[in-house]
DSSP file (Angstrom, degrees, kcal/mol; ACC not computed):
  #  RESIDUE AA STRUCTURE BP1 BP2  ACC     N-H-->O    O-->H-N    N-H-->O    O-->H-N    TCO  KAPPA ALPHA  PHI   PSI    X-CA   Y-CA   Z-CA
    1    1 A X              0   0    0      0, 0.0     7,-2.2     0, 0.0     2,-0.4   0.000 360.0 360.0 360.0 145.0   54.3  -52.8  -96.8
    2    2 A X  B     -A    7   0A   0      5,-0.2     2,-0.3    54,-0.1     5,-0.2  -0.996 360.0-176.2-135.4 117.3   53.9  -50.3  -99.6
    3    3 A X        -     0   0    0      3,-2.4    53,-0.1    -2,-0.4    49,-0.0  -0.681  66.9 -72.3 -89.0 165.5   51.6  -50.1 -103.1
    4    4 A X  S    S+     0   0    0     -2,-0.3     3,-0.0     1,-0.2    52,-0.0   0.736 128.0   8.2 -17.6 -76.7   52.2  -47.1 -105.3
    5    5 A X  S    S+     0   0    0     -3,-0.1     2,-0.4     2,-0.0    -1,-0.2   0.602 114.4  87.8-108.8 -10.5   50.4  -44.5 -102.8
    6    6 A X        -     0   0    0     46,-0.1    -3,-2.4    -3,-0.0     2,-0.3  -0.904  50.6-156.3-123.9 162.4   49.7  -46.5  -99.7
    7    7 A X  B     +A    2   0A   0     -2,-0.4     2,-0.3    -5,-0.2    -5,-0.2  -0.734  22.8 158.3 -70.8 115.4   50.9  -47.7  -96.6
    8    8 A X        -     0   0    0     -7,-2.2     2,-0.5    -2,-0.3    -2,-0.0  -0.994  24.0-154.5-151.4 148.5   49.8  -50.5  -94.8
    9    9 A X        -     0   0    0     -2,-0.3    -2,-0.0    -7,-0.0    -7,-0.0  -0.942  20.2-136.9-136.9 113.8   50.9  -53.2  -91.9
   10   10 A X        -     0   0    0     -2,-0.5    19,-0.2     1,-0.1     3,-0.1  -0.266  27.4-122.3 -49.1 152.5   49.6  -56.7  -91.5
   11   11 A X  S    S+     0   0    0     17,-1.6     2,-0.2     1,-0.2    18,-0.2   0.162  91.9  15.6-101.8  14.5   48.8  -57.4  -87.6
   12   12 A X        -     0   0    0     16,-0.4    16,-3.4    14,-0.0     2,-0.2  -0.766  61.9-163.1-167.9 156.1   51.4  -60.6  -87.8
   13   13 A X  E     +B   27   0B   0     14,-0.2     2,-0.4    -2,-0.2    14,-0.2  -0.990  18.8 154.8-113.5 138.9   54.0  -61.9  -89.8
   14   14 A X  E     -B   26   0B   0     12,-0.8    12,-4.4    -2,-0.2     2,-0.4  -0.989  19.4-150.7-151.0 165.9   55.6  -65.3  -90.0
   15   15 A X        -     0   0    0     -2,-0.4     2,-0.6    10,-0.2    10,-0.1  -0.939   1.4-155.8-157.2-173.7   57.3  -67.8  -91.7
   16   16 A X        -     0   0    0     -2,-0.4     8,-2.6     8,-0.1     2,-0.3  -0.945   2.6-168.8-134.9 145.3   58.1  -71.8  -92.1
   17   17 A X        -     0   0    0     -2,-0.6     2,-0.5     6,-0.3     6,-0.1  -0.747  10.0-165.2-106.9 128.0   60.8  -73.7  -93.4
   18   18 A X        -     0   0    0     -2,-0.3     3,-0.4     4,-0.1    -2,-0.0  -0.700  43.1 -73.7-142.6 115.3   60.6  -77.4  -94.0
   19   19 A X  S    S-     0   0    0     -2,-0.5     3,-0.1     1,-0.2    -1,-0.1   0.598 114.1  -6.6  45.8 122.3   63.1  -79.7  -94.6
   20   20 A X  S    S+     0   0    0      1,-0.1    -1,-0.2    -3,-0.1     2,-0.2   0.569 111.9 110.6  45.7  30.4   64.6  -79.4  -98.4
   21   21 A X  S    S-     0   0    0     -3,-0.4     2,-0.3     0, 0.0    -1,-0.1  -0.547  80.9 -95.4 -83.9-174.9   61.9  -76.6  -99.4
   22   22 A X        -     0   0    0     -2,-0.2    -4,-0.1    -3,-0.1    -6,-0.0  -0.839  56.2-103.7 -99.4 146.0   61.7  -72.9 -100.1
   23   23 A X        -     0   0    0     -2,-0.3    -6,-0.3    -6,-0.1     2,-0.1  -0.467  35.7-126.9 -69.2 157.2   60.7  -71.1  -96.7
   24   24 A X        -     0   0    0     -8,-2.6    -8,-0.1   102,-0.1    -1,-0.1  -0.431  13.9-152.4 -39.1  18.8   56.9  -70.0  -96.6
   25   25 A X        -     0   0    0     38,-0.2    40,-2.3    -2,-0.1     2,-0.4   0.444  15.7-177.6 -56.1 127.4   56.2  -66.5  -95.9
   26   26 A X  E     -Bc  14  65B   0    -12,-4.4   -12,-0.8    38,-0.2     2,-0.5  -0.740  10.2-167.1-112.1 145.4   52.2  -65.7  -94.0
   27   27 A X  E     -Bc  13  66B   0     38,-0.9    40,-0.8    -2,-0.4     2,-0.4  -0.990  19.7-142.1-131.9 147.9   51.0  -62.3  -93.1
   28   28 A X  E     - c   0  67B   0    -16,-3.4   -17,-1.6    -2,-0.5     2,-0.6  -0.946  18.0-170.1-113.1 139.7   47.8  -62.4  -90.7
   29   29 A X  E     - c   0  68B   0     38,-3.6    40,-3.0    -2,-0.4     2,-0.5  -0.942  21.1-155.2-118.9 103.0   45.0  -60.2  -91.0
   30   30 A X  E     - c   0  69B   0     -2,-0.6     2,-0.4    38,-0.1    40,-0.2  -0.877   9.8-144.5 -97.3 135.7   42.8  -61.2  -87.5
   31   31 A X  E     + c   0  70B   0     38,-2.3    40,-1.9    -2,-0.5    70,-0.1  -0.807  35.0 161.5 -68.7 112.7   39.1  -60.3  -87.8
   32   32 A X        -     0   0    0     -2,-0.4    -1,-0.1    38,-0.1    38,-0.0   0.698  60.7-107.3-106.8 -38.0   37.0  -59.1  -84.9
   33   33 A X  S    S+     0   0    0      3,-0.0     4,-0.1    43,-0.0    -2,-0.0   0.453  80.7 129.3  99.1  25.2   33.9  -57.6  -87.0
   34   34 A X        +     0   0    0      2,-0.1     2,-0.1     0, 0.0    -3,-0.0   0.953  64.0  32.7 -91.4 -25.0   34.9  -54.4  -86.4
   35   35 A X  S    S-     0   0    0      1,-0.1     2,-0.2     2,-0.0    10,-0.2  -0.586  93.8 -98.2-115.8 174.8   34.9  -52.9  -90.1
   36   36 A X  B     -f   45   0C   0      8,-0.7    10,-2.7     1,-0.2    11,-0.3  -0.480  18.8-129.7-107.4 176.2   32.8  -54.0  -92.6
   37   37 A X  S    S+     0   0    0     -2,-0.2    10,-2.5     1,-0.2     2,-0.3   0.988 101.5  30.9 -58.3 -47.2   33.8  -56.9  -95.6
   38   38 A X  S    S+     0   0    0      8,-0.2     2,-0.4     7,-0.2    -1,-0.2  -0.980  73.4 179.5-125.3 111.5   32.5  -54.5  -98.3
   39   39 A X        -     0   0    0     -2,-0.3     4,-0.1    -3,-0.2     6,-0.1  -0.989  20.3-175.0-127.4 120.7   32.6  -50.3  -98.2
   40   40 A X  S    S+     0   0    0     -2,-0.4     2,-0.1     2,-0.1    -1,-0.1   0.424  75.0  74.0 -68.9 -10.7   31.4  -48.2 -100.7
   41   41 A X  S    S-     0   0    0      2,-0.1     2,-1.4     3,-0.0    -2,-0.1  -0.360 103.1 -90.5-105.9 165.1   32.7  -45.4  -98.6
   42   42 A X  S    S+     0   0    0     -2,-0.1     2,-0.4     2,-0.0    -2,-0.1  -0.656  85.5  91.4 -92.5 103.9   36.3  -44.5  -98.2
   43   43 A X  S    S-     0   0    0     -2,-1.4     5,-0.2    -4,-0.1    -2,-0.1  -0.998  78.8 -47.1-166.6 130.9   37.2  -46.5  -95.3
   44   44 A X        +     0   0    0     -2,-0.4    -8,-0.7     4,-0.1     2,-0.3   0.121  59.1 158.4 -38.8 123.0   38.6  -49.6  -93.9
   45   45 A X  B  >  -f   36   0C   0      1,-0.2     4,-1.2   -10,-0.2    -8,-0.2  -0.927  52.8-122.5-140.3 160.4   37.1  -52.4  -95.2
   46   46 A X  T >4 S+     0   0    0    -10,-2.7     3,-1.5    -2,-0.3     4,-0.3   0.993 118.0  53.1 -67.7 -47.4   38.1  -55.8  -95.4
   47   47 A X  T >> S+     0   0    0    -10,-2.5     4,-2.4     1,-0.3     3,-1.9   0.830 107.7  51.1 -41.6 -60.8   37.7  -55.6  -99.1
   48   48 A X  H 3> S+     0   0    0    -11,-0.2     4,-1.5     1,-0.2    -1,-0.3   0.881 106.0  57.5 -43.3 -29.6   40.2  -52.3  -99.2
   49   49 A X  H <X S+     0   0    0     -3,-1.5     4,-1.0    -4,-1.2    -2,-0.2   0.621 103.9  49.9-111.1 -17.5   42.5  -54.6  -97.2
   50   50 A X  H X> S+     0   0    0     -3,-1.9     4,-4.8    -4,-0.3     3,-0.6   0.894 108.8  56.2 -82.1 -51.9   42.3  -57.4 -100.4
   51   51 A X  H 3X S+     0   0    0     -4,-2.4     4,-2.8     1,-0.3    -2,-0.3   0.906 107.1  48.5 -47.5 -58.1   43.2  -54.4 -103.0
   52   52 A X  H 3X S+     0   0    0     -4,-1.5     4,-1.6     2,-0.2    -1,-0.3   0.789 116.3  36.8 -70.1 -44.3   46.1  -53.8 -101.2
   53   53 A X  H <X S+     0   0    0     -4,-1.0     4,-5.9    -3,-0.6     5,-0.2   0.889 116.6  54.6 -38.2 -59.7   47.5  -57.4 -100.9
   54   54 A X  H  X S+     0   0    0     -4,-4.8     4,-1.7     1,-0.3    -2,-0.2   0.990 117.2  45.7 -64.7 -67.5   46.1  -58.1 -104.6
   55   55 A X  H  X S+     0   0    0     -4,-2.8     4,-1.8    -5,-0.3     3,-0.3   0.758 116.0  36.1 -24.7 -68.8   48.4  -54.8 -105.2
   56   56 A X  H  X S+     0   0    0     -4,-1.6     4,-1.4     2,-0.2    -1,-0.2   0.848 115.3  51.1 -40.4 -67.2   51.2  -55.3 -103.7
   57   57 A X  H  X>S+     0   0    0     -4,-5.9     4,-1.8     3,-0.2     5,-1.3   0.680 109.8  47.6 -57.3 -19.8   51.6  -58.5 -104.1
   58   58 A X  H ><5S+     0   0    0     -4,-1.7     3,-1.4    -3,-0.3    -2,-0.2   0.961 116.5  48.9 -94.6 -83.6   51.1  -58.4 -108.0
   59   59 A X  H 3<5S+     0   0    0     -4,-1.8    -2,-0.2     1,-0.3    -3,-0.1   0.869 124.9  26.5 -35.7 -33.4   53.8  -55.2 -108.2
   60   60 A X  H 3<5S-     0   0    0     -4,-1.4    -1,-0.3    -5,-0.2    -2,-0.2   0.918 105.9-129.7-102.7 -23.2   56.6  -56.7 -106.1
   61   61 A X  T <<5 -     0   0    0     -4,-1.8     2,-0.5    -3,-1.4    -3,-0.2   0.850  34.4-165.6  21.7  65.8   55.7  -60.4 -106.8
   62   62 A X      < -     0   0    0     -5,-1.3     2,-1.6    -6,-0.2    -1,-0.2  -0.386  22.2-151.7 -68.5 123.2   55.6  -61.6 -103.6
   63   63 A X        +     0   0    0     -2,-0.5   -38,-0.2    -3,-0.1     2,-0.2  -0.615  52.9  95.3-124.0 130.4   55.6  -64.6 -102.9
   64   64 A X        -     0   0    0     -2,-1.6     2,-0.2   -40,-0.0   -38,-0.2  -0.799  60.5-107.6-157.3-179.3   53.9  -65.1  -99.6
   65   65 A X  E     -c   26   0B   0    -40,-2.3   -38,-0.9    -2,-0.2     2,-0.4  -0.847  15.7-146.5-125.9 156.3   50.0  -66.2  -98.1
   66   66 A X  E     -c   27   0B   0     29,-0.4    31,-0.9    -2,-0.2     2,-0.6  -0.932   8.4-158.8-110.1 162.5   47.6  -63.9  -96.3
   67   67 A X  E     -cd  28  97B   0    -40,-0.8   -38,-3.6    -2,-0.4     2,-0.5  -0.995   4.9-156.2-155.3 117.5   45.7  -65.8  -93.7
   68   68 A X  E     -c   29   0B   0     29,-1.0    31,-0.3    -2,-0.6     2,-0.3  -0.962  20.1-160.2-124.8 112.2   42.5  -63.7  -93.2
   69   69 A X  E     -c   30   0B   0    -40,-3.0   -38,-2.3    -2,-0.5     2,-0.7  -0.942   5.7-163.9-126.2  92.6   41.9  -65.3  -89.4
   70   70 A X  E     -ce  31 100B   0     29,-2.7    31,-0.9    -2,-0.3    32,-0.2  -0.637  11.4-149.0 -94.8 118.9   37.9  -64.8  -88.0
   71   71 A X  S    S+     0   0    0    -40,-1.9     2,-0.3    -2,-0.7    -1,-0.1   0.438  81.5  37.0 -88.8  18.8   37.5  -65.2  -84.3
   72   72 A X  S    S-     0   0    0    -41,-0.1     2,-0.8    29,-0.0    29,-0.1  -0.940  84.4-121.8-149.5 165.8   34.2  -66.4  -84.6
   73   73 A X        +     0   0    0     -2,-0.3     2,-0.2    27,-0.1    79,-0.0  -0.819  54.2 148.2-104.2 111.1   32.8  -68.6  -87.2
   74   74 A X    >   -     0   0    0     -2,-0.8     3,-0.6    76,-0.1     4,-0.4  -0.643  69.2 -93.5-133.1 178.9   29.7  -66.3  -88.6
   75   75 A X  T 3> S+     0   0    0     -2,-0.2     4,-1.6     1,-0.2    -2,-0.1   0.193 113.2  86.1 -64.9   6.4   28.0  -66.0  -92.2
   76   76 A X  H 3> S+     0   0    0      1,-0.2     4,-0.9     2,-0.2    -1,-0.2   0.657  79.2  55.2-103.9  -7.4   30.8  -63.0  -92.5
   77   77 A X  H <> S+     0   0    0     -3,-0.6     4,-3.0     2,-0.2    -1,-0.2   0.800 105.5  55.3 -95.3 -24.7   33.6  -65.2  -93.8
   78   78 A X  H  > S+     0   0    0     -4,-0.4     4,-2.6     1,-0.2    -2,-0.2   0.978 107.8  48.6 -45.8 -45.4   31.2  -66.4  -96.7
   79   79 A X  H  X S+     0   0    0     -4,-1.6     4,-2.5     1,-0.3    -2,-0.2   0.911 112.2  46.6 -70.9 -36.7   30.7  -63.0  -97.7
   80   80 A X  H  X S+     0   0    0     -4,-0.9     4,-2.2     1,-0.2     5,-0.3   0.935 111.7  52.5 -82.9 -32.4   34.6  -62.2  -97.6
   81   81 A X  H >X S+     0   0    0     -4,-3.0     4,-4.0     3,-0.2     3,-0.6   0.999 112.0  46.8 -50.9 -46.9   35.2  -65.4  -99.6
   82   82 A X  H 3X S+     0   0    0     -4,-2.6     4,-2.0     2,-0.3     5,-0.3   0.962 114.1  45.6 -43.7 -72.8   32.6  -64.0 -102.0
   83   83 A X  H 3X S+     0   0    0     -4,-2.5     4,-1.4     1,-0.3    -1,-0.2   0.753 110.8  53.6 -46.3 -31.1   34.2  -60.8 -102.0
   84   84 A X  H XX S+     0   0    0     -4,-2.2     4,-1.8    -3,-0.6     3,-1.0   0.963 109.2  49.0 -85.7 -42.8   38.0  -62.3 -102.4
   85   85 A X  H 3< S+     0   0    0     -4,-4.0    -2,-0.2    -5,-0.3    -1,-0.2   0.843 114.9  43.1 -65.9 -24.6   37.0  -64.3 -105.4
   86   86 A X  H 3< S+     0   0    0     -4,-2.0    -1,-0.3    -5,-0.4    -2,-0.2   0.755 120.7  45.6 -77.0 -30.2   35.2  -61.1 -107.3
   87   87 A X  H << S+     0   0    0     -4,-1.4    -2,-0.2    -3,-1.0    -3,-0.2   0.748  85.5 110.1-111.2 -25.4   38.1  -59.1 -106.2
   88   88 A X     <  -     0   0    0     -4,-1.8     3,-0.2     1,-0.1     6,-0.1  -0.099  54.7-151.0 -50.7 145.6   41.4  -61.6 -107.2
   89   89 A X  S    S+     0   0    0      1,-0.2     2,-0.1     4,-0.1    -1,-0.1   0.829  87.7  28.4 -62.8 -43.6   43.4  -60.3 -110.2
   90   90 A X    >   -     0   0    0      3,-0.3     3,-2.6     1,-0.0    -1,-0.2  -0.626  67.2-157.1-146.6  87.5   44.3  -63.6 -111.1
   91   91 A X  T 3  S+     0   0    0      1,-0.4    29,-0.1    -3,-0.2    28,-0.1   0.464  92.6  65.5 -31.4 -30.1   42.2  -66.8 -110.4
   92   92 A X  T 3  S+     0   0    0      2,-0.0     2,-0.5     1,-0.0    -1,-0.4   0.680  88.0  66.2 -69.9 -27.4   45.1  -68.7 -110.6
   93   93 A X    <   -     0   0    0     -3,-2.6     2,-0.7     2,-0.0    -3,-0.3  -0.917  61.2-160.9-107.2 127.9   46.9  -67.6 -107.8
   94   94 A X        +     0   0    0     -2,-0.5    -3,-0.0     1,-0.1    -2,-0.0  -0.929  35.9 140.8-111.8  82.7   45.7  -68.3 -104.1
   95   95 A X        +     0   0    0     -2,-0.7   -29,-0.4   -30,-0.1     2,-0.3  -0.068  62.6  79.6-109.0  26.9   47.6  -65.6 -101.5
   96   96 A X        +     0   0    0    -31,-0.1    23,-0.4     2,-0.0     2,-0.3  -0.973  57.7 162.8-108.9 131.3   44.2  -65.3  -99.6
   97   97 A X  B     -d   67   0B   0    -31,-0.9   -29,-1.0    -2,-0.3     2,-0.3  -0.844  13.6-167.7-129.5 176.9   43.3  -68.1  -97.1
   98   98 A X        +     0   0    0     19,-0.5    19,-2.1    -2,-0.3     2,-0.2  -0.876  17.0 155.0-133.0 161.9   40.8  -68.0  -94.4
   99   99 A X        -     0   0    0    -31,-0.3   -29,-2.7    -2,-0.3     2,-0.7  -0.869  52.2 -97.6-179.9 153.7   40.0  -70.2  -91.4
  100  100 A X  B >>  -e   70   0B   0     15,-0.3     3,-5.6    -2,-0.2     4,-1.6  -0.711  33.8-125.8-101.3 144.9   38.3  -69.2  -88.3
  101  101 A X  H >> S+     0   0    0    -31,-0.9     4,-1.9    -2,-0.7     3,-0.9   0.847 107.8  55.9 -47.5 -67.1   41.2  -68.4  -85.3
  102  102 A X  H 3> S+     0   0    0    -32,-0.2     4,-0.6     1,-0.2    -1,-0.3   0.455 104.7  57.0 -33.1 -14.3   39.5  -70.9  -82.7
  103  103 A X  H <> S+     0   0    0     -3,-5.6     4,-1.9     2,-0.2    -1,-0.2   0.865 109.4  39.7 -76.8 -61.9   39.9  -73.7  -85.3
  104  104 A X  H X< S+     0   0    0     -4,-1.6     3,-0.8    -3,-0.9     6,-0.3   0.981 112.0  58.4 -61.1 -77.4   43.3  -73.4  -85.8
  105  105 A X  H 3< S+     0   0    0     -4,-1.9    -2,-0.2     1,-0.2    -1,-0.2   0.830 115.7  35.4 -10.9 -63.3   44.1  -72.8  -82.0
  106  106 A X  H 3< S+     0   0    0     -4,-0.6    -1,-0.2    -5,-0.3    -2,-0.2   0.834  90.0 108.5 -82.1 -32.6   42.5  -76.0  -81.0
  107  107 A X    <<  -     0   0    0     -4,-1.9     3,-0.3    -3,-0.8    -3,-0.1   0.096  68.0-139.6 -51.1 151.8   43.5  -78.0  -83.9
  108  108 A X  S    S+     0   0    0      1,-0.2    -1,-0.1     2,-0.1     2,-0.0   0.973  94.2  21.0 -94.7 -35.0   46.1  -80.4  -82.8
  109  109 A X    >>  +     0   0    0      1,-0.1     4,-1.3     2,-0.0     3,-1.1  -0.438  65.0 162.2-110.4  75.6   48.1  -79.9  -86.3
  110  110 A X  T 34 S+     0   0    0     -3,-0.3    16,-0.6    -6,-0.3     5,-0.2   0.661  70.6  57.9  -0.2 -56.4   47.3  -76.7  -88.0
  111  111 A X  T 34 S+     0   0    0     -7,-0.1    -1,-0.2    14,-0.1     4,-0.0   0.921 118.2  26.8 -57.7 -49.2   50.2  -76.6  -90.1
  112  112 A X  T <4 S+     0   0    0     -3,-1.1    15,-0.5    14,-0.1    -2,-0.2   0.942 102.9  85.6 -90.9 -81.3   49.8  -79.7  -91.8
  113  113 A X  S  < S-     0   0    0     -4,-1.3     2,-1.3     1,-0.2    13,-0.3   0.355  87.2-108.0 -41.7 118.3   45.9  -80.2  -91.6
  114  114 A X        +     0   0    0      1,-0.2    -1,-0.2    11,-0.1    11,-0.1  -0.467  64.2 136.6 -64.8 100.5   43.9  -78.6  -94.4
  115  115 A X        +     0   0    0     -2,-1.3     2,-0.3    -5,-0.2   -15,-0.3   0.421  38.8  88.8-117.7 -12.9   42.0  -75.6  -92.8
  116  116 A X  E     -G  124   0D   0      8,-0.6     8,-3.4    -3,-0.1     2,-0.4  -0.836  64.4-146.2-105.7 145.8   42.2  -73.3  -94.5
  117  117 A X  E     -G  123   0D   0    -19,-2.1   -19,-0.5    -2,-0.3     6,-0.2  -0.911  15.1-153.2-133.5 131.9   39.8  -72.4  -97.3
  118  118 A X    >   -     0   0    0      4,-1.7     3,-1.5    -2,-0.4   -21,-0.1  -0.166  43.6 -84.5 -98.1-176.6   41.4  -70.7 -100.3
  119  119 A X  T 3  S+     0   0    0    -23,-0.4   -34,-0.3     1,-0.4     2,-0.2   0.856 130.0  62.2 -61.1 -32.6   39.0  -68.2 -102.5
  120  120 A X  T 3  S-     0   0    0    -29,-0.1    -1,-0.4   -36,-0.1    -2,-0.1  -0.294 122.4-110.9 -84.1  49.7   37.6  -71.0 -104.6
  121  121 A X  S <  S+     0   0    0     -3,-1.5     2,-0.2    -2,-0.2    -2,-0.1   0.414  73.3 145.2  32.0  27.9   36.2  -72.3 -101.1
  122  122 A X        -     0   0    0      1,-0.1    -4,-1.7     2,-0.0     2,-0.3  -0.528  50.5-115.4 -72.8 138.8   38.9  -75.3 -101.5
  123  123 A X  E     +G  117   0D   0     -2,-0.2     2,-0.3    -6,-0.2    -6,-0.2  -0.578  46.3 156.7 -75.4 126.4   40.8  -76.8  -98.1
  124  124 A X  E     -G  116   0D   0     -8,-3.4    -8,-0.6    -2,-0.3     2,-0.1  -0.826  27.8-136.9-172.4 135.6   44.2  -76.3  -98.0
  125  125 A X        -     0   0    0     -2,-0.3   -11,-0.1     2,-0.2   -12,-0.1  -0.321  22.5-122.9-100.3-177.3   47.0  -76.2  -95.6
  126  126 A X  S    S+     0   0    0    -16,-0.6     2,-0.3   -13,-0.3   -14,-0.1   0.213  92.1  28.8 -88.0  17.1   49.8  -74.2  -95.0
  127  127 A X  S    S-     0   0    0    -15,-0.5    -2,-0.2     1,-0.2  -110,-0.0  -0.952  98.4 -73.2-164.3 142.5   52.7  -77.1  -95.0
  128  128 A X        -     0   0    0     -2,-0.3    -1,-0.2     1,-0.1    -2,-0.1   0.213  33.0-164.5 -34.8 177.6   52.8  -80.3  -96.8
  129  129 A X    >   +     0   0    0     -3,-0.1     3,-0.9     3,-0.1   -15,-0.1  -0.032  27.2 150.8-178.8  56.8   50.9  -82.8  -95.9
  130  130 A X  T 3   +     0   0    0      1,-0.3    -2,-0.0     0, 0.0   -18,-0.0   0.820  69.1  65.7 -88.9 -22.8   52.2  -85.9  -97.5
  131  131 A X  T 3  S+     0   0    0      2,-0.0    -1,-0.3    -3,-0.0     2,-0.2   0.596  93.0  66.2 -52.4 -35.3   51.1  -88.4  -94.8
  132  132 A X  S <  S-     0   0    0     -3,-0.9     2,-0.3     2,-0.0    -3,-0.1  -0.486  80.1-141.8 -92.6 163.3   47.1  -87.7  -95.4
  133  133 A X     >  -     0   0    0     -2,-0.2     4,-1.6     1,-0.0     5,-0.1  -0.629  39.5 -89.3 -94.5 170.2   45.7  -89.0  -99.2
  134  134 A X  H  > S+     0   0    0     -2,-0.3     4,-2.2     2,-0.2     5,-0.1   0.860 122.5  66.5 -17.2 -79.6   43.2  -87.0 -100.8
  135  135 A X  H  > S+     0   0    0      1,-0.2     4,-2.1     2,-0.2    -1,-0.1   0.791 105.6  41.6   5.4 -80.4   40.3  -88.7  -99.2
  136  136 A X  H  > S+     0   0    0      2,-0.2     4,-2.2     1,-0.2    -1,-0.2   0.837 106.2  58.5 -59.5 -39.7   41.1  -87.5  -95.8
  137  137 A X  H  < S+     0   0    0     -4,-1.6     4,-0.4     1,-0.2    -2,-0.2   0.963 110.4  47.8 -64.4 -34.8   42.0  -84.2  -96.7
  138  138 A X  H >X S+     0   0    0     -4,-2.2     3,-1.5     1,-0.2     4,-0.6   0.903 105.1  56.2 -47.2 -51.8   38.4  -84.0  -98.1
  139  139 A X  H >X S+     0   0    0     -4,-2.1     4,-3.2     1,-0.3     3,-1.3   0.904  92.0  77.4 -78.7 -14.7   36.7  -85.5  -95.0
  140  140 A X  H 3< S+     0   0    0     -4,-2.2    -1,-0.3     1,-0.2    -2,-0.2   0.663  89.6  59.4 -74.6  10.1   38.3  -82.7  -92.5
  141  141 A X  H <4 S+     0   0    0     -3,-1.5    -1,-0.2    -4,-0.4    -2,-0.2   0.592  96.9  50.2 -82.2   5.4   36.2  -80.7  -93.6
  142  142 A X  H << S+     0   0    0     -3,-1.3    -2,-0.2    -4,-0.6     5,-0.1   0.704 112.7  53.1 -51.4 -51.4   33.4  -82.6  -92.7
  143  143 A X  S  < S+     0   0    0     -4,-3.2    -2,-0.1     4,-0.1    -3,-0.1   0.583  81.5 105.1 -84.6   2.7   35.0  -82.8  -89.1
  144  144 A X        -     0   0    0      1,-0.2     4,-0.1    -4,-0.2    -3,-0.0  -0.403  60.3-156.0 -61.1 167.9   35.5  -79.2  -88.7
  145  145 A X  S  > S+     0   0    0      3,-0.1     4,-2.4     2,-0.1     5,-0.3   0.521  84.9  58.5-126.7 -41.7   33.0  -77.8  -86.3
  146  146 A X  T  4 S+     0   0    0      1,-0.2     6,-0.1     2,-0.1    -2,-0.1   0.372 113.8  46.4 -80.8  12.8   32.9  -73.9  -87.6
  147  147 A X  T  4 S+     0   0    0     -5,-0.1     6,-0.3     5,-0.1    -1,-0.2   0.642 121.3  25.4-126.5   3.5   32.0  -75.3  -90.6
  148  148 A X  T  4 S+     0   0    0     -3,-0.2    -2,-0.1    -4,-0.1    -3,-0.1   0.835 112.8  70.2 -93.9 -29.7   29.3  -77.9  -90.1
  149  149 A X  S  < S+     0   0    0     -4,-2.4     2,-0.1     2,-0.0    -3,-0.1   0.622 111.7   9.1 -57.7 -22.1   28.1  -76.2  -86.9
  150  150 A X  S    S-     0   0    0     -5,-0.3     3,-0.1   -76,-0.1   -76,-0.1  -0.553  82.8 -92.4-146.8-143.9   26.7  -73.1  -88.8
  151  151 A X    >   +     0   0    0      1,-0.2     3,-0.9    -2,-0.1   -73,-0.1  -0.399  67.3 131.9-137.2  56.2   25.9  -71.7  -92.2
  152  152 A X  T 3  S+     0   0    0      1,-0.2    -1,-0.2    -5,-0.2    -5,-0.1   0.957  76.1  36.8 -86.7 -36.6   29.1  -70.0  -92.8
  153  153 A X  T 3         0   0    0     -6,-0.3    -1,-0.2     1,-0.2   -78,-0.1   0.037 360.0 360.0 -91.6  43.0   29.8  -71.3  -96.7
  154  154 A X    <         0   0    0     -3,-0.9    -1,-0.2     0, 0.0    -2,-0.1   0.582 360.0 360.0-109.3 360.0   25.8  -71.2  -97.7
């Protein structure tokens, strides 16, 4: 993927088709902790890594998700929500999610099941989901475990 003067490569791509839609397209960006959310410096940062999306995506009108994937559920995915909501171009448009990787692993549907938490710290999955009401989608995130288990949206 290319913005004006840089170069950059997502560490996965996919996408999903469903029945009498338009296909999805994801890039993943997986999280260790190795760089920091926010750099003043010029250097990988998670935050560089939004500018470039927010770029890109905004020039080519892409339409696709990034799924910013943290393999452990820490205070560090607040701060990158924080940071993606200060940093979107346009509030209106959600091509950041987050979720922590173990979540998704384990979850028994991922796809469907709202798990992902978009910049305004809203649940929301990556596939329809006509089967659940409102209601429900609301209370998985009560049953999530990374997110009651620690203090990651406080």
């Amino acid at each position: 993927m290319r913005t004006s003067d840089q170069e950059f490569i997502p560490d996965a791509a996919f996408g999903l088709k469903e029945r009498g839609r338009t296909p999805r397209h994801f890039l993943v960006e997986l999280d260790c902790g190795t760089e920091p959310v926010y750099s003043t410096k010029e250097r990988d940062s998670l935050a560089k890594k939004l500018k470039l999306y927010y770029a890109h995506e905004t020039a080519c009108e892409g339409d696709y998700r990034v799924l910013f994937l943290f393999t452990t559920a820490t205070p560090r995915l607040a701060h990158f929500l924080r940071i993606t909501k200060e940093l979107v171009p346009d509030p209106r448009r959600h091509i950041v999610l987050a979720a922590v990787l173990p979540s998704v692993l384990e979850h028994a549907d991922p796809l469907r099941w709202p798990i992902f938490l978009d910049h305004d710290r809203r649940l929301v999955s990556l596939l329809s989901c006509p089967q659940f009401d409102a209601v429900l989608r609301q209370e998985s995130l009560l049953a999530e475990s990374w997110f009651t288990a620690t203090s990651v949206l406080n």
